[in-house]
C-alpha positions as CSV (number, residue, x, y, z in Angstrom):
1,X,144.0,66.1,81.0
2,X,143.8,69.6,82.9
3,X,145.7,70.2,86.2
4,X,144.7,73.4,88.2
5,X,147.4,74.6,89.7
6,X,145.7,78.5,90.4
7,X,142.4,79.4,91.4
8,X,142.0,82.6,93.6
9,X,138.5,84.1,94.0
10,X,136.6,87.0,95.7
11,X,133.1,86.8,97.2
12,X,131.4,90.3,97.7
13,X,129.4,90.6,100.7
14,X,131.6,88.5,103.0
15,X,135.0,90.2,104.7
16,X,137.0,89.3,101.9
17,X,135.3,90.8,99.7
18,X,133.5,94.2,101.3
19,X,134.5,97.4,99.6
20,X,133.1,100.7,100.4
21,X,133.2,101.4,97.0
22,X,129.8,102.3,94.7
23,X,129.4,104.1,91.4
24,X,126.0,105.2,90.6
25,X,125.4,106.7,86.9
26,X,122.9,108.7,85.8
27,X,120.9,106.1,83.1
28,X,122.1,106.8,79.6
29,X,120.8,104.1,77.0
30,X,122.7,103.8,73.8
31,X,120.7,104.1,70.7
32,X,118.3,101.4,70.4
33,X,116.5,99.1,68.4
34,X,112.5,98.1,68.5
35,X,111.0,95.0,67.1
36,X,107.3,94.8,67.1
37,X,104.9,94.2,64.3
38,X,104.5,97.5,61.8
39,X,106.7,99.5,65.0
40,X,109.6,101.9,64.4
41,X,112.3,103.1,66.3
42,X,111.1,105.7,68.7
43,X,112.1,109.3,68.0
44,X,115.3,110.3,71.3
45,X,114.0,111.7,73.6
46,X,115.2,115.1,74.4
47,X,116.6,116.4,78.0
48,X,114.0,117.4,80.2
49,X,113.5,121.6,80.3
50,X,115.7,122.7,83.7
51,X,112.2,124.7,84.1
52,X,108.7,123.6,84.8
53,X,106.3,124.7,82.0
54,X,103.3,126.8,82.7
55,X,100.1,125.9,81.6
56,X,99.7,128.6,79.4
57,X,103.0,126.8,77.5
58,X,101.8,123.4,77.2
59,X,98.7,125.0,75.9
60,X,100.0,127.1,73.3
61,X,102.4,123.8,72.4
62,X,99.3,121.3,71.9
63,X,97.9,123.8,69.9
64,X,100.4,123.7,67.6
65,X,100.6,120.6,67.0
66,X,97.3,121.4,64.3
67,X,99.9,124.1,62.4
68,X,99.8,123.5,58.5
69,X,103.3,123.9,58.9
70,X,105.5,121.2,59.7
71,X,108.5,122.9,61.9
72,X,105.6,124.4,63.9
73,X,104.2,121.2,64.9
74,X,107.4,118.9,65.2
75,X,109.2,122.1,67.2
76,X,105.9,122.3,69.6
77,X,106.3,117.6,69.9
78,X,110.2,117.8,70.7
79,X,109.4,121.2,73.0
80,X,106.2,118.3,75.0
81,X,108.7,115.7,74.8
82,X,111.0,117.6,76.5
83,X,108.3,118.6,79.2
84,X,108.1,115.1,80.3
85,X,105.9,113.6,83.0
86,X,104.6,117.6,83.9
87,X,102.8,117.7,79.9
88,X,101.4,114.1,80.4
89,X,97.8,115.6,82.1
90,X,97.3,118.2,79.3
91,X,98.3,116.1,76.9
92,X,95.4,113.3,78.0
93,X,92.8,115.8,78.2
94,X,93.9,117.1,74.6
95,X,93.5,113.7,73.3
96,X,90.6,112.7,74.2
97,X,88.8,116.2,72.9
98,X,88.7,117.7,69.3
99,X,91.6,117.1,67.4
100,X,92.7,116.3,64.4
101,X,94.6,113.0,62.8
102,X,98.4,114.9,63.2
103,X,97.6,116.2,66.8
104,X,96.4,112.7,67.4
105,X,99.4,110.9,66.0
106,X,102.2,113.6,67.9
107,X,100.6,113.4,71.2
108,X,100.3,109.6,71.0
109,X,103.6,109.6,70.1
110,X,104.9,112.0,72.9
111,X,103.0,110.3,75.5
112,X,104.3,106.8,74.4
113,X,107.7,107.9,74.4
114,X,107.8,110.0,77.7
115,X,106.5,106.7,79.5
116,X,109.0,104.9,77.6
117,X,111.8,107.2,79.0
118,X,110.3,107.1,82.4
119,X,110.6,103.1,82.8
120,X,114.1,103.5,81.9
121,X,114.7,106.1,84.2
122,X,113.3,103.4,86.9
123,X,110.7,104.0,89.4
124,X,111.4,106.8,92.3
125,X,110.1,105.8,95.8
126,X,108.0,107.8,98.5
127,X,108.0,106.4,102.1
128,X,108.0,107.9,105.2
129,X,107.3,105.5,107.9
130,X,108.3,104.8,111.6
131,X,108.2,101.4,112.9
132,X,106.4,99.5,110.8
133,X,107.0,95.8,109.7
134,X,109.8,95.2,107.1
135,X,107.1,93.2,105.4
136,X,104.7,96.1,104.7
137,X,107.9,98.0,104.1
138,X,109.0,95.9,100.8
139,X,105.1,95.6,99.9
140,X,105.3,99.6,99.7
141,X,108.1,100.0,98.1
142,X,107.4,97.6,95.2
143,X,104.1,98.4,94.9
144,X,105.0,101.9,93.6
145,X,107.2,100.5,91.3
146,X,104.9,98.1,89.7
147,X,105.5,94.8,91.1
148,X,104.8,93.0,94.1
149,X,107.1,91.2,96.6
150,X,107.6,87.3,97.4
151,X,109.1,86.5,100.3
152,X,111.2,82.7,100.5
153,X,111.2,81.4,104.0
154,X,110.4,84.4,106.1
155,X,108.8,84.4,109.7
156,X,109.0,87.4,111.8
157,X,110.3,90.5,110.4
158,X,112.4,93.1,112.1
159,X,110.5,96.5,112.1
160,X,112.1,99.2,110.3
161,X,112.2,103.0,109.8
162,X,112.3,104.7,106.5
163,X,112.3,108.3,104.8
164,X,112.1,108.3,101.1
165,X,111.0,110.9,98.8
166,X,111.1,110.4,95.1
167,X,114.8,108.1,96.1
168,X,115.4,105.7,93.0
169,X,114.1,102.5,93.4
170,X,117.3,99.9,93.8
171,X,118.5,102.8,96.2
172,X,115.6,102.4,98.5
173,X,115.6,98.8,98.1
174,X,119.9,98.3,99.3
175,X,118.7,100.5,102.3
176,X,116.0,97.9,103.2
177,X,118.6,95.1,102.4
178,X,121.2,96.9,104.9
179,X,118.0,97.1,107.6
180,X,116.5,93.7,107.7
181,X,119.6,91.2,105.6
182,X,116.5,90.5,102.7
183,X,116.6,91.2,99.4
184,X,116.4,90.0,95.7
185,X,117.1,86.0,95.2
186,X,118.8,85.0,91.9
187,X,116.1,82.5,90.1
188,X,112.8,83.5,90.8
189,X,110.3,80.9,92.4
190,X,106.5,80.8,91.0
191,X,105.5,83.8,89.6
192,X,108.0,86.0,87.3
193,X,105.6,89.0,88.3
194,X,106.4,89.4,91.5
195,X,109.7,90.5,93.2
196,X,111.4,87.2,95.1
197,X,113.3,88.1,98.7
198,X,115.3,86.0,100.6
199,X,117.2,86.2,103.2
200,X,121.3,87.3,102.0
201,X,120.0,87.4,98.6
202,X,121.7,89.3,96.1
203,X,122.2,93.0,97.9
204,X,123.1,94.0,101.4
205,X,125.7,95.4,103.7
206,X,129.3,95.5,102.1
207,X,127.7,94.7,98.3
208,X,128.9,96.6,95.3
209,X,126.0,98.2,93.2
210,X,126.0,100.1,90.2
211,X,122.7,101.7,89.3
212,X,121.8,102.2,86.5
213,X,117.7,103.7,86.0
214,X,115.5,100.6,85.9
215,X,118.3,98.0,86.6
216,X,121.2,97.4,89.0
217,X,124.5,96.3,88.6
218,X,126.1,94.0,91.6
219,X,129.5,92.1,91.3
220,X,128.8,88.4,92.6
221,X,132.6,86.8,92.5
222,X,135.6,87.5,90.9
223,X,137.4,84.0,89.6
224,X,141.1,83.6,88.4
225,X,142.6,80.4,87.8
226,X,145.4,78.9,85.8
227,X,145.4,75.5,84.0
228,X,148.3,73.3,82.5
229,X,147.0,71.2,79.6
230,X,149.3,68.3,79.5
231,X,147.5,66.8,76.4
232,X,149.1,70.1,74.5
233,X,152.5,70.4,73.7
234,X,154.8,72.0,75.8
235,X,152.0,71.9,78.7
236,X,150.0,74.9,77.1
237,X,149.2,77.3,80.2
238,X,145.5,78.7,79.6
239,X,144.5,81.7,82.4
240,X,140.8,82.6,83.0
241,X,140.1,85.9,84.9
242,X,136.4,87.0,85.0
243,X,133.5,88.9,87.4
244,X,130.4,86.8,88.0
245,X,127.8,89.3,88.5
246,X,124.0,89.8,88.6
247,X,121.7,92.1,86.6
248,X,118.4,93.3,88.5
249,X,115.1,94.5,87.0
250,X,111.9,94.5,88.3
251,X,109.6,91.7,87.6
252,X,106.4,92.8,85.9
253,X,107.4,96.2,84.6
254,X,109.5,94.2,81.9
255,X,109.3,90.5,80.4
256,X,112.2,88.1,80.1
257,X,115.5,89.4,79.0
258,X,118.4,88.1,76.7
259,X,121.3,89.1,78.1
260,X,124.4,89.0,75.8
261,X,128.2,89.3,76.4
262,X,129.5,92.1,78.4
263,X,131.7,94.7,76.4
264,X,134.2,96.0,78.6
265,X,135.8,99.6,77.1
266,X,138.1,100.7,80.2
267,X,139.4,98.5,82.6
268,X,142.9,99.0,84.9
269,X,143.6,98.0,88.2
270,X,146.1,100.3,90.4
271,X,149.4,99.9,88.6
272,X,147.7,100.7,85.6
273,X,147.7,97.5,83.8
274,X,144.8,97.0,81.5
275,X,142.5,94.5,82.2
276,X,140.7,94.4,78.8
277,X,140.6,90.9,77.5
278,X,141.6,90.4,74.2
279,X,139.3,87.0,73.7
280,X,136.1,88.0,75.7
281,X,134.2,85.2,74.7
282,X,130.7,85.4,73.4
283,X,128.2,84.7,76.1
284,X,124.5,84.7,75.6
285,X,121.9,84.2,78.5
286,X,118.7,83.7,77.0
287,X,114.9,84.3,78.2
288,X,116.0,85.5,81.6
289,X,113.2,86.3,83.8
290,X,112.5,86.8,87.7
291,X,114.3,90.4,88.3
292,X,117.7,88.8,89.0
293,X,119.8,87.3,85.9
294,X,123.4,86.7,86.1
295,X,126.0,87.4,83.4
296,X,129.9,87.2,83.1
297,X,132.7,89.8,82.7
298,X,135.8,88.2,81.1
299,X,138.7,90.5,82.0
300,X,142.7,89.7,81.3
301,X,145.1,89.1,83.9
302,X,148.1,91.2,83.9
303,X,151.8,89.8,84.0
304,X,152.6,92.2,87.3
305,X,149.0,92.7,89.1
306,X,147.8,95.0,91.4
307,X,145.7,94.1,94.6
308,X,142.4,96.6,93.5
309,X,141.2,97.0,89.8
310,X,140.8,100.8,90.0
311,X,138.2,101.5,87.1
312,X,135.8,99.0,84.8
313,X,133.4,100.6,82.7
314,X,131.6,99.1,79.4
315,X,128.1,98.4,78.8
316,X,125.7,94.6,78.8
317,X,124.0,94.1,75.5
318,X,120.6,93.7,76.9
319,X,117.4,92.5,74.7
320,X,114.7,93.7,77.4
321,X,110.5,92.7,76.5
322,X,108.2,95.6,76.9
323,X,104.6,96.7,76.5
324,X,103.0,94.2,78.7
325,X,99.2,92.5,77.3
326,X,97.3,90.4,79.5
327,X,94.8,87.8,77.7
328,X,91.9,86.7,79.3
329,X,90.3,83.2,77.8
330,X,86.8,82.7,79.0
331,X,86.2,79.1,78.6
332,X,83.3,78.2,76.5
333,X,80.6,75.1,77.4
334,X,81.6,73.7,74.2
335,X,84.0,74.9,71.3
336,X,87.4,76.9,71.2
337,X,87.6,80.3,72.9
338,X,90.7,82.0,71.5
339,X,92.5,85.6,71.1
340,X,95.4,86.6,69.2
341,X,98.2,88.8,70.2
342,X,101.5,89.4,68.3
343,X,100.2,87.6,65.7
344,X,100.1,84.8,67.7
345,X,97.1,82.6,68.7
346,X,96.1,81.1,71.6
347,X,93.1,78.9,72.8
348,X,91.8,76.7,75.1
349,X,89.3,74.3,74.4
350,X,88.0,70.8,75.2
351,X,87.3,71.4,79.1
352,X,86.6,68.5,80.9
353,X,86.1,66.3,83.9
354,X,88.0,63.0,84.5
355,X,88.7,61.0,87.6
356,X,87.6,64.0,89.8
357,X,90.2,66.5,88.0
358,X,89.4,69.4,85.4
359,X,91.3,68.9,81.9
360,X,91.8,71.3,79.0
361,X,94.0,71.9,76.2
362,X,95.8,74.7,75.5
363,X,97.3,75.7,72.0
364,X,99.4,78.0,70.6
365,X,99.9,78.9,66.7
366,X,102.1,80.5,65.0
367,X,101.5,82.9,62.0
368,X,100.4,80.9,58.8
369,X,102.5,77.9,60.4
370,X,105.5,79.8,58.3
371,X,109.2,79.7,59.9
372,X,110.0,82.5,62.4
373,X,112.9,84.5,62.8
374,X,114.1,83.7,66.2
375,X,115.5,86.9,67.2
376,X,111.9,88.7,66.2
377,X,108.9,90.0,68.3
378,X,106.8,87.0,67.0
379,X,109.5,84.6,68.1
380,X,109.7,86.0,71.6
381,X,105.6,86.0,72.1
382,X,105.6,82.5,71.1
383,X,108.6,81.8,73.7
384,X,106.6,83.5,76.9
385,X,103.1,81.2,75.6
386,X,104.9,78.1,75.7
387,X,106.8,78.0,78.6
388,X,103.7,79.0,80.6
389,X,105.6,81.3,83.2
390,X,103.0,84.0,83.3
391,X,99.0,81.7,83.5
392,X,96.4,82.4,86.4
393,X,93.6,80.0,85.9
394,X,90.6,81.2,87.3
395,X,86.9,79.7,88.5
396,X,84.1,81.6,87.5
397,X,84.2,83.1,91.3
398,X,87.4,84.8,90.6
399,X,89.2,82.6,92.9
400,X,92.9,81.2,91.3
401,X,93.1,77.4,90.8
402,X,96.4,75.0,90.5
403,X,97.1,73.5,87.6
404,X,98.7,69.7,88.2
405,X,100.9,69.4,85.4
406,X,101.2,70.6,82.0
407,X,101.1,67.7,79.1
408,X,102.9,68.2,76.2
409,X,100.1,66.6,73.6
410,X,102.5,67.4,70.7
411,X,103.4,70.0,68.2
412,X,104.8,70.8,64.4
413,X,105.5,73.9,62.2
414,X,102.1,75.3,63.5
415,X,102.8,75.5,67.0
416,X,102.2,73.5,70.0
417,X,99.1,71.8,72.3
418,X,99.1,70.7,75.9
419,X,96.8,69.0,78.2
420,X,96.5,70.9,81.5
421,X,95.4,69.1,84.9
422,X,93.8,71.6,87.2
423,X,93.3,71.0,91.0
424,X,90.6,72.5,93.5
425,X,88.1,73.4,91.2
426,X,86.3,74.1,87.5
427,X,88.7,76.5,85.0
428,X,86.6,79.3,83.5
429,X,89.3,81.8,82.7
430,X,92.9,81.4,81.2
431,X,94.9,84.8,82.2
432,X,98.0,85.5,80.5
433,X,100.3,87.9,80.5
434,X,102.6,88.5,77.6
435,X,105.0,91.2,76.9
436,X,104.4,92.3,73.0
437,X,107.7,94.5,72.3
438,X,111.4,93.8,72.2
439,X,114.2,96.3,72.8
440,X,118.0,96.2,72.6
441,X,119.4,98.5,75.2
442,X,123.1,98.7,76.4
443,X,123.1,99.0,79.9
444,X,126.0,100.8,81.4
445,X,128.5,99.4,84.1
446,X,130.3,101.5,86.2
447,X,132.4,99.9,89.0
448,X,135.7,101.0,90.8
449,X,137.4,99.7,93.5
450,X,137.4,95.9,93.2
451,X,139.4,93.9,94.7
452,X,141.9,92.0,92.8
453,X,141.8,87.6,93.6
């Protein structure tokens, strides 16, 4: 039997619990890993030049990339790569003219990995606008970064007034949360494409946020508590001391997330005690998805605390899905319609009409019926198919249809079939969106000035 005798905790956002304190990092990624089928690791990508190249640079650097020699053209790669975002037009127009297989292979490369940097680096927002409707505001702001908003149980919204230019994303987004009390919910509700907003969701006045690029770092809670186990001897005292927080990402720009164990490197509160626990646990928050996941930071109490803990820094092990696919399945008057992707297929067939409803079933198969590795690109296609979290069903009109259920009809080594009810008319396309690449990323946390439970 446990008896608690301790538990202290802080809320952030309410008075107990609002710090003025924020530490925002510029976005530094660890070295990575990429699982996709015949992928490799992506060359680093270099600092961006402090000076805008001319024309006549980017020019004479896509020209080298035909050199016979091979310093010439890797030098004149890393020197485009470096470029960034202002060599992406020249680069385009080089591609799709004369060229040969090299040039071909270093620009694809290039581009692929200067878009690849930018979606780490996280969207940056333009808005200048007086008095408009927060409503329209969010539906802006999101918009330019790829997603679109959802809003829970919202009437009439305040009207707001806003002047961004090329402002980070979550930076713009905590500004809107201070103006109207909306922002991000944790869970998501529907689609896991669009961005869900509710009313004292997850940011606002008084919240902590470390941002970091893409994603955003806010501190939910912090617990302690103390336990006497009488059914050890000596009534064993166990302590627990750990920050509930939530990781943000936005919805459509990246697929569902496995989010692992915090690692905490540096962590002291004022009297300089260290806070680093020496049994951190070993966490693991799988197939996350809706832009709001949380995670835990397991810290160690100190035998004389402070009242603040002064500086916590370590990274998330975060296994992010990229490279998004979207599938369309025309239904066929009779016979299978199917596509592959990942090396994954998918089909729908048997459409049909039964006690005024539509019918259909739906099947995934894996590769060859073999045994997957779960922690692979295959494994994680597979995952997003069968759990359905990403279907439009569409009538030949374009117009969407609601499914009324989804039937497990059975499955085995090969994969798995369902029988789908659809409401409010006849199915004639499956849509699905699917997110082909896997990436292990550490995200960094920066926080200071937390108060102590």
């Amino acid at each position: 039997m446990y008896r608690q005798l301790i538990r202290k905790w802080v809320a952030f956002g309410t008075a107990a619990g609002t710090v003025a304190a924020m530490a925002c990092a510029v976005i530094s990624f660890a070295s990575s890993a990429v699982w996709a089928a015949g992928a490799a690791e992506p060359a680093a990508v270099p600092a961006v030049a402090a000076m805008k190249p001319t024309s006549a640079q980017l020019n004479q650097w896509i020209k080298q990339l035909a050199s016979q020699r091979y310093a010439i053209r890797h030098t004149a790669a890393k020197a485009l790569l470096a470029a960034g975002d202002s060599a992406v037009p020249a680069m385009k127009k080089a591609l799709a003219g004369m060229t040969t297989p090299e040039m071909r292979h270093l620009l694809r490369e290039d581009l692929d990995n200067i878009a690849h940097a930018d979606l780490l680096r996280g969207p940056l927002i333009t808005l200048d606008a007086e008095n408009i409707s927060a409503r329209q505001a969010f539906d802006i702001v999101c918009r330019q970064a790829g997603t679109t908003p959802h809003f829970i149980n919202q009437g009439v919204m305040p009207q707001v007034t806003i002047h961004a230019h090329d402002v980070p994303f979550w930076k713009v987004m905590q500004k809107l949360a201070v103006l109207t009390g909306i922002s991000p919910s944790m869970g998501y509700y529907g689609n896991p494409q669009q961005m869900t907003l509710i009313a004292n969701g997850v940011l606002g006045k008084g919240h902590i946020v470390d941002m970091q690029g893409a994603f955003a770092i806010t501190p939910q809670s912090i617990n302690y508590s103390r336990n006497v186990n009488f059914m050890q001897s000596g009534a064993a005292t166990n302590e627990s001391f750990n920050i509930q927080a939530a990781l943000l990402s936005i919805p459509g720009k990246m697929g569902p997330m496995q989010i692992q164990q915090a690692v905490v490197t540096k962590a002291v509160d004022n009297h300089g005690n260290s806070l680093i626990s020496a049994t951190p646990g070993n966490m693991w928050y799988g197939n996350q998805m809706g832009g709001v996941a949380n995670f835990n930071i397991a810290l160690q109490w100190p035998h004389h605390p402070g009242t603040r803990i002064a500086e916590l820094k370590g990274y998330i092990p975060v296994t992010v899905s990229l490279h998004k696919k979207t599938l369309k399945l025309k239904f066929k008057a009779k016979g299978i319609a199917s596509a592959t992707i990942g090396g994954v297929t998918v089909s729908v067939s048997h459409r049909t009409m039964q006690n005024g409803m539509w019918h259909f079933t739906y099947q995934i198969k894996q590769p060859g019926g073999a045994l997957i590795n779960p922690n692979s690109a295959t494994q994680n296609v597979m995952n997003q198919l069968e759990q359905l979290n990403n279907d439009t069903i569409l009538t030949a009109g374009g117009r969407t249809i609601q499914t009324n259920g989804w039937g497990g009809g059975g499955g085995g080594p090969q994969g798995m079939s369902y029988n789908v009810n659809v409401m409010g008319g006849k199915p004639a396309v499956l849509q699905l969106v699917v997110f082909t690449r896997q990436e292990m990323l550490q995200i960094p946390i920066n926080l200071k000035n937390l108060p102590m439970p």
